[in-house]
PyMOL Python script that loads the backbone (N, CA, C, O; Angstrom):
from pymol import cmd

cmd.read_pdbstr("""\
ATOM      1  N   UNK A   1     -56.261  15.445  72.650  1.00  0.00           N
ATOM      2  CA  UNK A   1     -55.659  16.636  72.092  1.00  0.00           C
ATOM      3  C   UNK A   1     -54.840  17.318  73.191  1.00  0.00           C
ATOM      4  O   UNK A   1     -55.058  17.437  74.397  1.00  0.00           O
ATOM      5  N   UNK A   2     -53.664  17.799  72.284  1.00  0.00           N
ATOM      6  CA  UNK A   2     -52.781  18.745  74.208  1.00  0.00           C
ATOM      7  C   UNK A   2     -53.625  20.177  74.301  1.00  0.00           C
ATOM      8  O   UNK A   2     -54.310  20.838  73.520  1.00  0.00           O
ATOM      9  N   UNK A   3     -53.299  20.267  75.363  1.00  0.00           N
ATOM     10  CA  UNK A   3     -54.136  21.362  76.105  1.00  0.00           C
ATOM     11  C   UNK A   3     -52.927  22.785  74.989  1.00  0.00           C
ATOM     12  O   UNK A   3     -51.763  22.885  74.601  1.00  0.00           O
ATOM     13  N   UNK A   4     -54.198  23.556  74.936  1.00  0.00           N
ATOM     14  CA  UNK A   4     -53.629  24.897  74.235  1.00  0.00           C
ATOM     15  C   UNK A   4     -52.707  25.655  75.163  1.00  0.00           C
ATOM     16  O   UNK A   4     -53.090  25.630  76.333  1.00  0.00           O
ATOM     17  N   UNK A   5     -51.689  26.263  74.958  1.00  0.00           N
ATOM     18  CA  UNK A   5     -50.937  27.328  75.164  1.00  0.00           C
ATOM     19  C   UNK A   5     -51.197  28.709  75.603  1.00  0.00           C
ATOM     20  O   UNK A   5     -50.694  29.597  74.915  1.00  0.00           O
ATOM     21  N   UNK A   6     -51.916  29.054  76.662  1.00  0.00           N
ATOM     22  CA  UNK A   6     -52.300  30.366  76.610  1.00  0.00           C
ATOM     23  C   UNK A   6     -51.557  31.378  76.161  1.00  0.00           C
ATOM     24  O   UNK A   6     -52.069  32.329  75.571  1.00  0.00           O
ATOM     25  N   UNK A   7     -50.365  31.288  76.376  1.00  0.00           N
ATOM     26  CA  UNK A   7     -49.655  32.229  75.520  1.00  0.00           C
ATOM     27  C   UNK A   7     -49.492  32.596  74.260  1.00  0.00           C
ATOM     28  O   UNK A   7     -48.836  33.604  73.996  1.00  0.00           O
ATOM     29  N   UNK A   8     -50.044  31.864  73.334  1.00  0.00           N
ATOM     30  CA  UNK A   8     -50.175  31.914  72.022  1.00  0.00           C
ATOM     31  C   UNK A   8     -51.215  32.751  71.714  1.00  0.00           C
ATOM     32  O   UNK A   8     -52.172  32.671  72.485  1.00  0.00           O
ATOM     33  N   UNK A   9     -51.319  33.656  70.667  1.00  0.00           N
ATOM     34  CA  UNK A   9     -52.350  34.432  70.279  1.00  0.00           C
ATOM     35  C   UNK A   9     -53.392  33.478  69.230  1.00  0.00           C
ATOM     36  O   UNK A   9     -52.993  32.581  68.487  1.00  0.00           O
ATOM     37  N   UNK A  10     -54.650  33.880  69.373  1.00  0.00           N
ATOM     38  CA  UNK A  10     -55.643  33.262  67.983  1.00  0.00           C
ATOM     39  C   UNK A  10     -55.086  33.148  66.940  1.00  0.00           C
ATOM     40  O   UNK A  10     -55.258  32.105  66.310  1.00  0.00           O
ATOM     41  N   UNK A  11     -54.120  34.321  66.344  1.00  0.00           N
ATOM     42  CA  UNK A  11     -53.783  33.983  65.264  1.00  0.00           C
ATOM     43  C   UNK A  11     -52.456  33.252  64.808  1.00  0.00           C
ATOM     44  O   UNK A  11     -52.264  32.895  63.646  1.00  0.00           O
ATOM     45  N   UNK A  12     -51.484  33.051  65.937  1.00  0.00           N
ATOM     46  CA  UNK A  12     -50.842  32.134  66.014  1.00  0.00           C
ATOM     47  C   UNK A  12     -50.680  30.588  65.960  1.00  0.00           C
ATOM     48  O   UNK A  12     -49.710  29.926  65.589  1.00  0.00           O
ATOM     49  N   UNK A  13     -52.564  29.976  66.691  1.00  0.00           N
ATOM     50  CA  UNK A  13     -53.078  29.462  67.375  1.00  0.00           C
ATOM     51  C   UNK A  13     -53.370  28.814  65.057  1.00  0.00           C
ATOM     52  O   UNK A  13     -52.864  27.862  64.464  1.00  0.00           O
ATOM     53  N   UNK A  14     -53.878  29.383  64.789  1.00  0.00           N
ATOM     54  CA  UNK A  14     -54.611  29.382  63.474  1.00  0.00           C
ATOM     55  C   UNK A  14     -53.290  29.132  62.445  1.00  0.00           C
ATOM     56  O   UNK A  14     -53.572  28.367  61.522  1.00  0.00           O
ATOM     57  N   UNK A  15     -52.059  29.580  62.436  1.00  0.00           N
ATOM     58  CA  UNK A  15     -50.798  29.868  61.594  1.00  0.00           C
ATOM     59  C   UNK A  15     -50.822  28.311  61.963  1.00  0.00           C
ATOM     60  O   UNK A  15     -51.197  27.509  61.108  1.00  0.00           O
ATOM     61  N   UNK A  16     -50.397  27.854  63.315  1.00  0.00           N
ATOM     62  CA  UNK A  16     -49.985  26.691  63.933  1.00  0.00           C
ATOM     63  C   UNK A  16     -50.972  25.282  62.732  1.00  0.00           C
ATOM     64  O   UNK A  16     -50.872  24.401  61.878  1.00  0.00           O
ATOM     65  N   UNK A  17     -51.881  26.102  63.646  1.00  0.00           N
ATOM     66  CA  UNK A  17     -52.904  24.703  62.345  1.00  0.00           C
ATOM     67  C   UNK A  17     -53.166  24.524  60.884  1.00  0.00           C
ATOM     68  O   UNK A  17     -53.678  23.544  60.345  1.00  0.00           O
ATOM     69  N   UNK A  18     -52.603  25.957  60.160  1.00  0.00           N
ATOM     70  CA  UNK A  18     -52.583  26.160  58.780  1.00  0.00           C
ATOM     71  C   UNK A  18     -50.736  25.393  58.102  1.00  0.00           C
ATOM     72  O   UNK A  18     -50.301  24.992  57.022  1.00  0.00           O
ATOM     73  N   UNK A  19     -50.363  25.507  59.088  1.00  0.00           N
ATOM     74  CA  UNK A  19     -48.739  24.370  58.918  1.00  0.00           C
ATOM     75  C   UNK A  19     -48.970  23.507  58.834  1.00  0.00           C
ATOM     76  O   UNK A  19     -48.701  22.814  57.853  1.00  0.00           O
ATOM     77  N   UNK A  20     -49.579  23.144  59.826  1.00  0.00           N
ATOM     78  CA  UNK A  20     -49.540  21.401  59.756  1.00  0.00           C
ATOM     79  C   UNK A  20     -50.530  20.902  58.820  1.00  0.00           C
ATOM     80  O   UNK A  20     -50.186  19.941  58.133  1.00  0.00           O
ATOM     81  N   UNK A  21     -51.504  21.300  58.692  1.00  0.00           N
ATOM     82  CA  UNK A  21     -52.428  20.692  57.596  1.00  0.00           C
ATOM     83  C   UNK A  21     -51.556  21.082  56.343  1.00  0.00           C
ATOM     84  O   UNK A  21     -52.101  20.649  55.328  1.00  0.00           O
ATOM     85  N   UNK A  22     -50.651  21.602  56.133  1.00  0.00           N
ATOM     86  CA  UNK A  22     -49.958  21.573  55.154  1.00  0.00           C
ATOM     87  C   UNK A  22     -48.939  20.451  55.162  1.00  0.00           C
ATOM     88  O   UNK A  22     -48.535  19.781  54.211  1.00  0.00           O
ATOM     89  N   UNK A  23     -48.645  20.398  56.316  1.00  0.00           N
ATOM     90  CA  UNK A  23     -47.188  19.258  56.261  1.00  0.00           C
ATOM     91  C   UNK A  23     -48.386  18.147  56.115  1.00  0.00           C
ATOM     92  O   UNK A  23     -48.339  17.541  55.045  1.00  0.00           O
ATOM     93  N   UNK A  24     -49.146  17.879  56.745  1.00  0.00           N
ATOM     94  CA  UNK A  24     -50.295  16.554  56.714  1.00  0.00           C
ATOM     95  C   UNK A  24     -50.284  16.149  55.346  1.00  0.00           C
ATOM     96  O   UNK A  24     -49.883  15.023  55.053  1.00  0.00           O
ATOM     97  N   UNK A  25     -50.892  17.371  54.021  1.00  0.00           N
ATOM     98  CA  UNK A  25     -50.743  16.933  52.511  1.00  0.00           C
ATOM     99  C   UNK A  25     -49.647  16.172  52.341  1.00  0.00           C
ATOM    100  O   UNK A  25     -49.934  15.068  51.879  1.00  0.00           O
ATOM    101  N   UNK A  26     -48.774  16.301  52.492  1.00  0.00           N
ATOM    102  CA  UNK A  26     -47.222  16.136  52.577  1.00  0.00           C
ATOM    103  C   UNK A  26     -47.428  14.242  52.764  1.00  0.00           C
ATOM    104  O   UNK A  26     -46.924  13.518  51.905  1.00  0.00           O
ATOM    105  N   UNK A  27     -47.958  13.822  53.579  1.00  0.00           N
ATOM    106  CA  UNK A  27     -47.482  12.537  53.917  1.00  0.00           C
ATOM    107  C   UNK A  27     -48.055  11.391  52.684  1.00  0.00           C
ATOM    108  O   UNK A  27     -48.182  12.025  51.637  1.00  0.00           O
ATOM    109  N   UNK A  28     -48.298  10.445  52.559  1.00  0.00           N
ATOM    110  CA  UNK A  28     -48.715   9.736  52.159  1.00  0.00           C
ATOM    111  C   UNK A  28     -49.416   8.628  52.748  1.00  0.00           C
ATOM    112  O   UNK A  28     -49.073   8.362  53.900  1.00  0.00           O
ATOM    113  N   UNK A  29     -50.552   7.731  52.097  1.00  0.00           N
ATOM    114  CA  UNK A  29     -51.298   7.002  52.741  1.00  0.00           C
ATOM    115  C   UNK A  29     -50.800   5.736  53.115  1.00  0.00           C
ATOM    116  O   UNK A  29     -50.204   5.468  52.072  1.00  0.00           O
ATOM    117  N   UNK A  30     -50.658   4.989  53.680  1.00  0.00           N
ATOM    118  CA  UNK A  30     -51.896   5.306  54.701  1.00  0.00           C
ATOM    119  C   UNK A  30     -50.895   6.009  56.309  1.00  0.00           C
ATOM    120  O   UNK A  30     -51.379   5.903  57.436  1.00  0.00           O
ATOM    121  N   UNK A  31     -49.797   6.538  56.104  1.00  0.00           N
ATOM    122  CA  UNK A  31     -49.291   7.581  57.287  1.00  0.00           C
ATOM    123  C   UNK A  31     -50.895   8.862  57.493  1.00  0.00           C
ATOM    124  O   UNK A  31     -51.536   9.264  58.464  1.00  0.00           O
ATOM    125  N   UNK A  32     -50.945   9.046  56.332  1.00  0.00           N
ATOM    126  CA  UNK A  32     -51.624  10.491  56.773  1.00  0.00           C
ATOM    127  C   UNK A  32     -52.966   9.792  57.515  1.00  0.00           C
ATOM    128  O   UNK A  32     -53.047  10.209  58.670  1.00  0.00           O
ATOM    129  N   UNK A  33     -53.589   9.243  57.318  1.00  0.00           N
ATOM    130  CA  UNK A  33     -54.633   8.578  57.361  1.00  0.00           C
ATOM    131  C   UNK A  33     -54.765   7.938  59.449  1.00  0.00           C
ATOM    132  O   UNK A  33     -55.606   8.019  60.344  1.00  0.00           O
ATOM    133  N   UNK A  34     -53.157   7.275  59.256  1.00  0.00           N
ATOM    134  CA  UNK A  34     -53.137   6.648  60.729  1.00  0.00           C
ATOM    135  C   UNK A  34     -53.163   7.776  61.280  1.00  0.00           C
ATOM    136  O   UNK A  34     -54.142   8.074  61.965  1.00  0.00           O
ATOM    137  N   UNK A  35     -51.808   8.913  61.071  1.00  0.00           N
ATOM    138  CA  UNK A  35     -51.863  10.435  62.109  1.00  0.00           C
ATOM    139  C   UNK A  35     -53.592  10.843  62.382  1.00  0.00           C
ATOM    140  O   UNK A  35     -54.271  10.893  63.408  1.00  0.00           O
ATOM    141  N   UNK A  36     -53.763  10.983  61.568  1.00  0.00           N
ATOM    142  CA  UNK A  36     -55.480  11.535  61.856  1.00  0.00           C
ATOM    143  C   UNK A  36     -55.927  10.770  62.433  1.00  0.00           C
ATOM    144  O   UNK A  36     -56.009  11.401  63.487  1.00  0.00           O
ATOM    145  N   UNK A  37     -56.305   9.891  62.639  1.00  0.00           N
ATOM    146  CA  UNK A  37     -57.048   8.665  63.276  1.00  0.00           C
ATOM    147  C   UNK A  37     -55.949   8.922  64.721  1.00  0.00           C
ATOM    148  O   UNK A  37     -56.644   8.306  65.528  1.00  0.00           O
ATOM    149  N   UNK A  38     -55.308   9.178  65.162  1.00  0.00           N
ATOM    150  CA  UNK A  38     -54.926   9.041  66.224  1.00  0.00           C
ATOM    151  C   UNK A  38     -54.604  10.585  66.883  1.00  0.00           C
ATOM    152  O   UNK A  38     -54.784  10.648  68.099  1.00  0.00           O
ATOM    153  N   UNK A  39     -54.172  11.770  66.245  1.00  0.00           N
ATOM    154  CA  UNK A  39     -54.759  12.829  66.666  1.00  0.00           C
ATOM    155  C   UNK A  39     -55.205  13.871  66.884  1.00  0.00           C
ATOM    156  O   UNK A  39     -54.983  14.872  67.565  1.00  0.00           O
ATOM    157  N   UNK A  40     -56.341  13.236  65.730  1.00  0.00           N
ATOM    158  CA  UNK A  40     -57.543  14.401  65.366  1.00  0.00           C
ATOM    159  C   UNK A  40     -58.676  13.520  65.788  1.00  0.00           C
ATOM    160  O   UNK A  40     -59.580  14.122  66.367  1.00  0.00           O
ATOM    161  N   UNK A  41     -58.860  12.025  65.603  1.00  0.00           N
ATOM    162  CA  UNK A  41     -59.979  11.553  66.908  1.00  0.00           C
ATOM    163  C   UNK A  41     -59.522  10.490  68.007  1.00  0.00           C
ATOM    164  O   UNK A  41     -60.114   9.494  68.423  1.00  0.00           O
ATOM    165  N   UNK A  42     -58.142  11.081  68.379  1.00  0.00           N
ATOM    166  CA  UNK A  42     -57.753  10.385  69.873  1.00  0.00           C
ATOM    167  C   UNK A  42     -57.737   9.190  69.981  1.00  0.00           C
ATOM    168  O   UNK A  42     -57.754   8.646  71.085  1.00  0.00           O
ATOM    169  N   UNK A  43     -57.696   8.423  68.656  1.00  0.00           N
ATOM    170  CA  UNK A  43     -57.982   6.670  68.905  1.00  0.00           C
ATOM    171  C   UNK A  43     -56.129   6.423  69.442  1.00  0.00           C
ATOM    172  O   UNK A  43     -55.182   7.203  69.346  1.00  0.00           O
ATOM    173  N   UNK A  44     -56.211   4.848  70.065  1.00  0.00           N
ATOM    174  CA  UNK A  44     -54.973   3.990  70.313  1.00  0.00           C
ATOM    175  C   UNK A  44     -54.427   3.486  69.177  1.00  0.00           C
ATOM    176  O   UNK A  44     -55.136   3.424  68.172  1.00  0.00           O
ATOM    177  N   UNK A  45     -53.451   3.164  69.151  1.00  0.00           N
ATOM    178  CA  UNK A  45     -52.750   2.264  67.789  1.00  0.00           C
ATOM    179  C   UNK A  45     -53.342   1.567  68.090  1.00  0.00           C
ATOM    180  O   UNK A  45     -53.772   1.193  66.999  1.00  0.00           O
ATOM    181  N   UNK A  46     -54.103   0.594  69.238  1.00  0.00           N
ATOM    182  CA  UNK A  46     -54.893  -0.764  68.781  1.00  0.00           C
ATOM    183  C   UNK A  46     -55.883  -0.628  68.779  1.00  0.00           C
ATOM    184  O   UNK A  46     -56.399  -1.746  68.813  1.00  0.00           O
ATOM    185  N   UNK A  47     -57.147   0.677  68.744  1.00  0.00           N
ATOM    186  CA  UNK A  47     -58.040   0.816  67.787  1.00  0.00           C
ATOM    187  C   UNK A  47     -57.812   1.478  66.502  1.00  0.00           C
ATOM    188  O   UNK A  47     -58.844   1.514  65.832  1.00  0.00           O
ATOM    189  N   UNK A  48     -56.999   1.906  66.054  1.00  0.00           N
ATOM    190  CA  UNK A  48     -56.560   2.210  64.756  1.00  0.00           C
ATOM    191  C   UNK A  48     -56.506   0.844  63.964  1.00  0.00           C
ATOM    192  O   UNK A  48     -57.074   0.600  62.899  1.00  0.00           O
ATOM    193  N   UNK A  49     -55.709   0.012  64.705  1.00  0.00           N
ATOM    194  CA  UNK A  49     -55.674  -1.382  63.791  1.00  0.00           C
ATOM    195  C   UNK A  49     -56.758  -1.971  64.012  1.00  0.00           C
ATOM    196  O   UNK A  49     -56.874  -2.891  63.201  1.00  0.00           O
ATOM    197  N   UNK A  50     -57.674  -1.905  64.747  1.00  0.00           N
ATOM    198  CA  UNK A  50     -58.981  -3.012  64.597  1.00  0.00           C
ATOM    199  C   UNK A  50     -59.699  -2.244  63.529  1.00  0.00           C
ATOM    200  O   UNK A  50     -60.419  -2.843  62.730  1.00  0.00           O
ATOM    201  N   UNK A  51     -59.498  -0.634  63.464  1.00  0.00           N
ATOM    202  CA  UNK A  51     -60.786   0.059  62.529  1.00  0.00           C
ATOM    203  C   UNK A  51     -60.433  -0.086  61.317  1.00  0.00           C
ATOM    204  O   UNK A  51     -61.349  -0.109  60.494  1.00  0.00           O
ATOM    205  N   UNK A  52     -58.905  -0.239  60.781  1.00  0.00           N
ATOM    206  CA  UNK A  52     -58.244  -0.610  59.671  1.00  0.00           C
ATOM    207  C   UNK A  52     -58.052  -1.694  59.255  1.00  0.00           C
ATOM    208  O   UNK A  52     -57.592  -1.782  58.116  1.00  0.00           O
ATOM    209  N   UNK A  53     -58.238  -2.503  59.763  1.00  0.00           N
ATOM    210  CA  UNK A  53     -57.976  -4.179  59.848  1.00  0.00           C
ATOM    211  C   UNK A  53     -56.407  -4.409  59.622  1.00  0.00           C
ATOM    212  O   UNK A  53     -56.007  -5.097  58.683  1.00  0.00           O
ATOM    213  N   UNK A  54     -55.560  -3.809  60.517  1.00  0.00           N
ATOM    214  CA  UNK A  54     -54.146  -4.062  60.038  1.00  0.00           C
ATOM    215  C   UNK A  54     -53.367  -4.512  61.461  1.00  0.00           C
ATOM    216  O   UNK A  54     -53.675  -4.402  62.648  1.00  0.00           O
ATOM    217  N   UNK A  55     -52.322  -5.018  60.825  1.00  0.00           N
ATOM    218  CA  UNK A  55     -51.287  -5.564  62.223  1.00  0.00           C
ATOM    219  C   UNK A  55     -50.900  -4.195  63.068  1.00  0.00           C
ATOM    220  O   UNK A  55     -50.280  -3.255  62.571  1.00  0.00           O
ATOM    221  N   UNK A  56     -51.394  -4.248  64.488  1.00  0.00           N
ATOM    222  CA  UNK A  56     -50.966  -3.446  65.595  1.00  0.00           C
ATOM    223  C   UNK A  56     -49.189  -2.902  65.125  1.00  0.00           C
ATOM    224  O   UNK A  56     -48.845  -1.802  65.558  1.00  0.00           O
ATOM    225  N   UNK A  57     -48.284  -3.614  64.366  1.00  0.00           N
ATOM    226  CA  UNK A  57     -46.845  -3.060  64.111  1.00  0.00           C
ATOM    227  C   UNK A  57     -46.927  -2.346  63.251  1.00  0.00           C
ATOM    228  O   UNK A  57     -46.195  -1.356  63.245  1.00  0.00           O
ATOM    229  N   UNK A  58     -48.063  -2.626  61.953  1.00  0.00           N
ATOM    230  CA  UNK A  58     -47.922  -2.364  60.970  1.00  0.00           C
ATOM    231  C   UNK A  58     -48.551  -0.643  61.229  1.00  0.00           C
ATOM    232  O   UNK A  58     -48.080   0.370  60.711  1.00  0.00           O
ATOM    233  N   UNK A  59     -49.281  -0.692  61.816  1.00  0.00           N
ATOM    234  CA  UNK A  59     -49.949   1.006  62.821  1.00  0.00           C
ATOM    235  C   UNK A  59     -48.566   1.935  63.249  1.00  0.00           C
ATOM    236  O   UNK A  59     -48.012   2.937  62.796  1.00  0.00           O
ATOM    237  N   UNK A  60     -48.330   0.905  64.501  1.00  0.00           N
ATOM    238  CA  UNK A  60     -47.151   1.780  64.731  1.00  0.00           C
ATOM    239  C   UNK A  60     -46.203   1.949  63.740  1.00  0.00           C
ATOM    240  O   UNK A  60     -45.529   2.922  64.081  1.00  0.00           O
ATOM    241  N   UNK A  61     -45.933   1.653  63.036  1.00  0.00           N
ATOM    242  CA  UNK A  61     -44.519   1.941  61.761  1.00  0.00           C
ATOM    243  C   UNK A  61     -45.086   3.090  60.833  1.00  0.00           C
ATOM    244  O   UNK A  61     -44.329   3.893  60.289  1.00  0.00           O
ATOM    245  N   UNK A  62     -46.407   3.124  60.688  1.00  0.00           N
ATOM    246  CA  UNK A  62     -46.803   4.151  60.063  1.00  0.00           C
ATOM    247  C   UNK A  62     -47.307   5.702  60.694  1.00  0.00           C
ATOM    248  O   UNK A  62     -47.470   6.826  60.219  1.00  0.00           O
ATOM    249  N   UNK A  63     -47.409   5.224  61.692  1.00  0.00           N
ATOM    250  CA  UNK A  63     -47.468   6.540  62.960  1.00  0.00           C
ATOM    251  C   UNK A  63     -45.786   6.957  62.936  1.00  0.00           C
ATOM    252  O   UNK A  63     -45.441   8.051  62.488  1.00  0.00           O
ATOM    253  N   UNK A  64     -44.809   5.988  63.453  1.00  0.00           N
ATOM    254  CA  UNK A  64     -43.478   6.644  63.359  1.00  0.00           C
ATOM    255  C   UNK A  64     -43.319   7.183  62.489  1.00  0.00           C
ATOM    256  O   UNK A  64     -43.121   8.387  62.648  1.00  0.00           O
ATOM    257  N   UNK A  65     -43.309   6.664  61.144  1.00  0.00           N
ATOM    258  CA  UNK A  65     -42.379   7.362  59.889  1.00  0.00           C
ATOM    259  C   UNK A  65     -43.398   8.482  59.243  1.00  0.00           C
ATOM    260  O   UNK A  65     -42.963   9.431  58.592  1.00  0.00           O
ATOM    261  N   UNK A  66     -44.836   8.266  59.496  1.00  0.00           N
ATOM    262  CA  UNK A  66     -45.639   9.553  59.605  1.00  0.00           C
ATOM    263  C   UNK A  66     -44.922  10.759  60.640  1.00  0.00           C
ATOM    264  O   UNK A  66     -44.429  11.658  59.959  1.00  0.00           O
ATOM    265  N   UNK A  67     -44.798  10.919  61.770  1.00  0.00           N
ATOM    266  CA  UNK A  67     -44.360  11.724  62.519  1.00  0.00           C
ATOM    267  C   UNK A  67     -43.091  12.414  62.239  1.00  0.00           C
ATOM    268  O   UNK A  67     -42.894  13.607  62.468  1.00  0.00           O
ATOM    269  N   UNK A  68     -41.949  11.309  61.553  1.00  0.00           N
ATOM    270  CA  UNK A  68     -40.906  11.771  60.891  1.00  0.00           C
ATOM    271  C   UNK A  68     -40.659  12.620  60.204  1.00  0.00           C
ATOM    272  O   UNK A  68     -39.778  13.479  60.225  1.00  0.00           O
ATOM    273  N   UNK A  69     -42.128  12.215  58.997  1.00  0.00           N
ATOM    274  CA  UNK A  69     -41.963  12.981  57.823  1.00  0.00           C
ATOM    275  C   UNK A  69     -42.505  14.628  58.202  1.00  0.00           C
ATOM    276  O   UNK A  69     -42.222  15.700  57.667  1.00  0.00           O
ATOM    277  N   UNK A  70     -43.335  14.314  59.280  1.00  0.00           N
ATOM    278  CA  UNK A  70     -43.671  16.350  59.563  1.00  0.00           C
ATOM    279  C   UNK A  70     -43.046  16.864  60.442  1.00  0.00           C
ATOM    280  O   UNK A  70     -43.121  18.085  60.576  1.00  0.00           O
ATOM    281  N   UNK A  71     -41.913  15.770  61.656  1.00  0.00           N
ATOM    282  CA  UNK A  71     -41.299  16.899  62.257  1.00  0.00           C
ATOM    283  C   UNK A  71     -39.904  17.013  61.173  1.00  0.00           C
ATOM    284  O   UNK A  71     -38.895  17.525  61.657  1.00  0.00           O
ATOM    285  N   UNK A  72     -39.854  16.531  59.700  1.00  0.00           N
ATOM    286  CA  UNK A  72     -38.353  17.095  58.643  1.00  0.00           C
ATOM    287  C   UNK A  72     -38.919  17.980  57.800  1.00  0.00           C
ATOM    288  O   UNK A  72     -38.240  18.494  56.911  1.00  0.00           O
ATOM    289  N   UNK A  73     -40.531  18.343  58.003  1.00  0.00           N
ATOM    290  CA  UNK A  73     -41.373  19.448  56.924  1.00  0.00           C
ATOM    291  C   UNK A  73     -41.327  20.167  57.928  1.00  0.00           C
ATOM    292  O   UNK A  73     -40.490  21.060  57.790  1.00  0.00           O
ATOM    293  N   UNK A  74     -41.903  20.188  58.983  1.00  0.00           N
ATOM    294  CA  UNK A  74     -41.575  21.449  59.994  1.00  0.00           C
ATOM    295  C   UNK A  74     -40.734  22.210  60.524  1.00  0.00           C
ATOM    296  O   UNK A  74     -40.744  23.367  60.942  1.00  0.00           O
ATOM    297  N   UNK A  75     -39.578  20.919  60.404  1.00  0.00           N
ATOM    298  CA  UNK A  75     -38.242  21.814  60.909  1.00  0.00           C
ATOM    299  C   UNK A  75     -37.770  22.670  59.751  1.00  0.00           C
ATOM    300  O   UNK A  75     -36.992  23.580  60.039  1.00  0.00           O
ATOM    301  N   UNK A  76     -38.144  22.507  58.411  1.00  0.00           N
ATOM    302  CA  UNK A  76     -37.717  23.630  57.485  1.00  0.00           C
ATOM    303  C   UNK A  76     -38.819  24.643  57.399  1.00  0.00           C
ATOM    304  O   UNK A  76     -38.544  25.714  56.857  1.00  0.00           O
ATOM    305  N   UNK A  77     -39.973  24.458  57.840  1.00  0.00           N
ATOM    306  CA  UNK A  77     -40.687  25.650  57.911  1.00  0.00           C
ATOM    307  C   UNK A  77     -40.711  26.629  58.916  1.00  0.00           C
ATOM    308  O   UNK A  77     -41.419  27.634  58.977  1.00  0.00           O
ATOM    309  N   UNK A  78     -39.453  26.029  60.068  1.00  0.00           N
ATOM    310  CA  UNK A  78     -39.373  26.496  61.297  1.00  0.00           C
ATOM    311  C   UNK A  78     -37.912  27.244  61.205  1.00  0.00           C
ATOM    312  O   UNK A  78     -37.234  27.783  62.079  1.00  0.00           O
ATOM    313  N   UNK A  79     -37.747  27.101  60.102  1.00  0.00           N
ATOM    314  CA  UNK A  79     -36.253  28.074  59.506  1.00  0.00           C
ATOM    315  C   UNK A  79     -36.165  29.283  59.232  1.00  0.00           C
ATOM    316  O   UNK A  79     -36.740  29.866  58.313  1.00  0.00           O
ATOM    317  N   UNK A  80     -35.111  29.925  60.371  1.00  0.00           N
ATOM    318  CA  UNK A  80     -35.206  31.788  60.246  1.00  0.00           C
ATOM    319  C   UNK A  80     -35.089  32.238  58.567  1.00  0.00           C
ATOM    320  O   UNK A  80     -34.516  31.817  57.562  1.00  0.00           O
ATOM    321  N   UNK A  81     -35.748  33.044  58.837  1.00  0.00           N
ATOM    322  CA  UNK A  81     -36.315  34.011  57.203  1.00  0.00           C
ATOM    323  C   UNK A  81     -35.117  35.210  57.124  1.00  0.00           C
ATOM    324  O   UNK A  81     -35.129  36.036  56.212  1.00  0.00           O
TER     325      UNK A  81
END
""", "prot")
cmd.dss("prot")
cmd.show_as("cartoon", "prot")
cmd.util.cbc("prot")
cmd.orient("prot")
């Protein structure tokens, strides 16, 4: 996990994580599924694919186009009001 921001307030800290578990709904399986598995419990793409039984490419392609899809949900939630 990255190290927190001290500059951020608790409730910033909380906004931050109430986004993304929103953009997370957002993805589809098995993207949402690999993101979590890699970081919310810190696994490698090549324990992701041994715990999934899937091709080490087939991990990474779904980590990329997972990541895609929440930094193009974030960047519109990151749009001045």
């Amino acid at each position: 996990m990255a190290p927190r921001d001290e500059s951020l307030s608790e409730a910033d800290v909380v906004a931050d994580s109430l986004i993304i578990a929103a953009a997370m709904t957002g993805l589809i399986e098995p993207q949402r599924g690999v993101i979590e598995l890699a970081f919310y419990e810190g696994l490698t793409h090549d324990q992701i694919a041994r715990r999934l039984d899937l091709p080490l490419g087939t991990v990474k392609s779904h980590v990329r186009r997972g990541l895609q899809r929440l930094r193009a949900a974030l960047e519109v939630t990151d749009a001045p009001h």
